[in-house]
Structure formats: structure tokens, C-alpha cells
N, C-alpha and C positions, 0 to 999 in steps of 0.2 A: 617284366615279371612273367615268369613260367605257370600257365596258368593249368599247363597237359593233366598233372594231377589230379587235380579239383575237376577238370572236365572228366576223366576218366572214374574219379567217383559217381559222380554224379549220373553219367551214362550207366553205371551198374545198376543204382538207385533207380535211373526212371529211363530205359530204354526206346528207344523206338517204336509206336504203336506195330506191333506186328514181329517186330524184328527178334530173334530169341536169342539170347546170351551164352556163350562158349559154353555152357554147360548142357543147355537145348532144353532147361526147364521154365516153367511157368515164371512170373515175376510172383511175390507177396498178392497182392490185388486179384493179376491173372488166374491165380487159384482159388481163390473165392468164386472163382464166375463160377454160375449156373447153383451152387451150393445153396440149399431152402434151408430154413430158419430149424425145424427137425435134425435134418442134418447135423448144421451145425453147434446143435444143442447136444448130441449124441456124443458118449462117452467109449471109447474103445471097450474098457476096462476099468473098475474101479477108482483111483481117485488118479486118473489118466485125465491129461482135460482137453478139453473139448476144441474145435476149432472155433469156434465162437470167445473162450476163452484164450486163446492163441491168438485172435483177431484183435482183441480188448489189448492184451499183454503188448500187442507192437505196435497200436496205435500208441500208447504208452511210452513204451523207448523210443518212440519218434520225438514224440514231445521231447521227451531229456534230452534228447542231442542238438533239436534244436536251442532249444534252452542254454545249454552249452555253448554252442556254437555263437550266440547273441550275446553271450556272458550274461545273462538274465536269472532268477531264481525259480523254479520250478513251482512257487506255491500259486497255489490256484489258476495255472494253465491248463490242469489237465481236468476234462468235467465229469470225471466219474472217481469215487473212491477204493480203494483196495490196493492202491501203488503199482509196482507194476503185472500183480495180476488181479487186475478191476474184474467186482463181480458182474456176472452176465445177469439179466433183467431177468427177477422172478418170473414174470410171465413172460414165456417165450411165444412168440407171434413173427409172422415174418415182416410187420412195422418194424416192430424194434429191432429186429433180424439187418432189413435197409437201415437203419440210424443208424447202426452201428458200424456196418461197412462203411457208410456214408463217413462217420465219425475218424473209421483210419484211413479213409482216401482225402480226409482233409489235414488229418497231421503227417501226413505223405505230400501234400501241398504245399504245407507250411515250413515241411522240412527241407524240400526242393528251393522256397525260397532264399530261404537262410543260408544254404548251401550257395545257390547262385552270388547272394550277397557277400558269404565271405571273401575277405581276402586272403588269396593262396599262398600270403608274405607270411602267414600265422600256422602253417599248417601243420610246422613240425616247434610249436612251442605248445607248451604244457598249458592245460585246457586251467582255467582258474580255481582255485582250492585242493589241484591235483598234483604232486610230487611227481607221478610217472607218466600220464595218458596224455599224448599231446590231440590235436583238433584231428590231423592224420587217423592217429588212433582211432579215433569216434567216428569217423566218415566210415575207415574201413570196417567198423565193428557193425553198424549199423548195416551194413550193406550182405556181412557173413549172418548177420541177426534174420534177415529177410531172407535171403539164399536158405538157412536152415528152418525155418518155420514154413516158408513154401516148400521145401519137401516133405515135411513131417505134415501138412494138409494134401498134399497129393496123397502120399501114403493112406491119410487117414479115409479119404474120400473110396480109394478101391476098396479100403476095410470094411468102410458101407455100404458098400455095392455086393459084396458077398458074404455078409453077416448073416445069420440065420433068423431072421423076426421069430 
């Protein structure tokens, strides 16, 4: 069984500590570093959201894919409400700021596992209750999902570097 696939997801998903990907950006995680709880409470622009809510939102579509990928149901896996853009904690503090990075580096854990566990026999059949999207689909969505929300927190981060307080 050809397993190049599934590894070559997976290495986009969770790379080498250090190592940077064909693109030369950050991973999802790696862009959070150094980001205080301020920060990522800060809104560019009106009902623009935030990287805190960006952080929430793809912990989120991890869960689903993993979920997916386990053929399991989604309800009550994921511990925050608002689907997939969970609200950020009325009080913002840099605890809850750590929980909740904490919170996507574990369904980034859990999704790595699941990932590892699939079998790559499955990858090009249709994910369960789905007519079009096979497991392929999902790995590779997940992986554009992360590539695009770590640049739009790059982005967001030099906005707050030269925003006018």
C-alpha cells in the first residue's frame, strides 16, 4: 500500500521543527508565537476578526476533519460553542489567551493522530454522508485552511505593528 500521500499530507500539516515549507511561511501554530492575548484580541477593522478568532475558527475545522476522518459525529467534540467561529472569551487575559492556543495545538494533535491512523486505502473515497469530498479532499483542505489563515495572521500581526494607537 502507497502510503507517499498520506505522508506528504501530513508533513504539510506538521513539518519539521525548524524546517520551512516550499512557501518559506510560518506554519498555523508558528504564527501565533510571540502574539499577547491584546493582540490577538485586536480587530483590524470593524467586523474583521480577530486572530484570536481565527485561532478559535481552525481549532474548529480540525476537529471536523478529524471527526471525519474517524467517521465519528461531531457533536460534543468540540468544547467551545459558536461552530465554526467559536466565540473568543468575554474577558480577555493572556490565561485564556494560553487555553486557547493550548486548545488548537491539541486539536492539531489530535488531528495528526487520526491522520497517522488512517488508512491511505481510503483516501480517494467519499468521506461518509458526502456525494462529492473524498478523505484526499479533507487532508488537502485542511492543510490550504492552515496555509491561508497563517498568512492572513502574519498579515494581521505587521497591521499591529504599525497601527496608529
Amino acid at each position: 500500500m502507497n502510503t507517499k500521500r498520506l505522508d506528504d499530507f501530513l508533513h504539510a500539516l506538521d513539518p519539521s521543527r525548524g524546517e520551512r515549507l516550499w512557501y518559506g511561511g510560518a506554519t498555523l501554530l508558528g504564527a501565533l508565537r510571540g502574539v499577547s492575548a491584546e493582540q490577538a484580541a485586536w480587530k483590524p477593522h470593524g467586523e474583521c476578526s480577530s486572530i484570536w478568532q481565527i485561532a478559535l475558527h481552525c481549532a474548529y475545522a480540525k476537529c471536523v476533519v478529524r471527526c471525519k476522518l474517524q467517521d465519528r459525529n461531531l457533536r460534543g467534540e468540540f468544547p467551545r460553542r459558536g461552530g465554526y467561529w467559536p466565540q473568543v472569551p468575554a474577558a480577555i487575559s493572556d490565561r485564556s489567551w494560553s487555553a486557547d492556543r493550548d486548545l488548537l495545538r491539541e486539536e492539531h494533535e489530535r488531528l495528526l493522530g487520526a491522520a497517522e491512523d488512517f488508512d491511505p486505502a481510503r483516501l480517494d473515497r467519499k468521506v461518509a454522508g458526502s456525494k462529492r469530498w473524498t478523505h484526499a479532499d479533507l487532508l488537502l483542505g485542511i492543510v490550504m485552511h492552515d496555509t491561508y489563515h497563517a498568512g492572513q495572521i502574519q498579515i494581521m500581526k505587521l497591521m499591529w505593528d504599525r497601527r496608529n494607537p
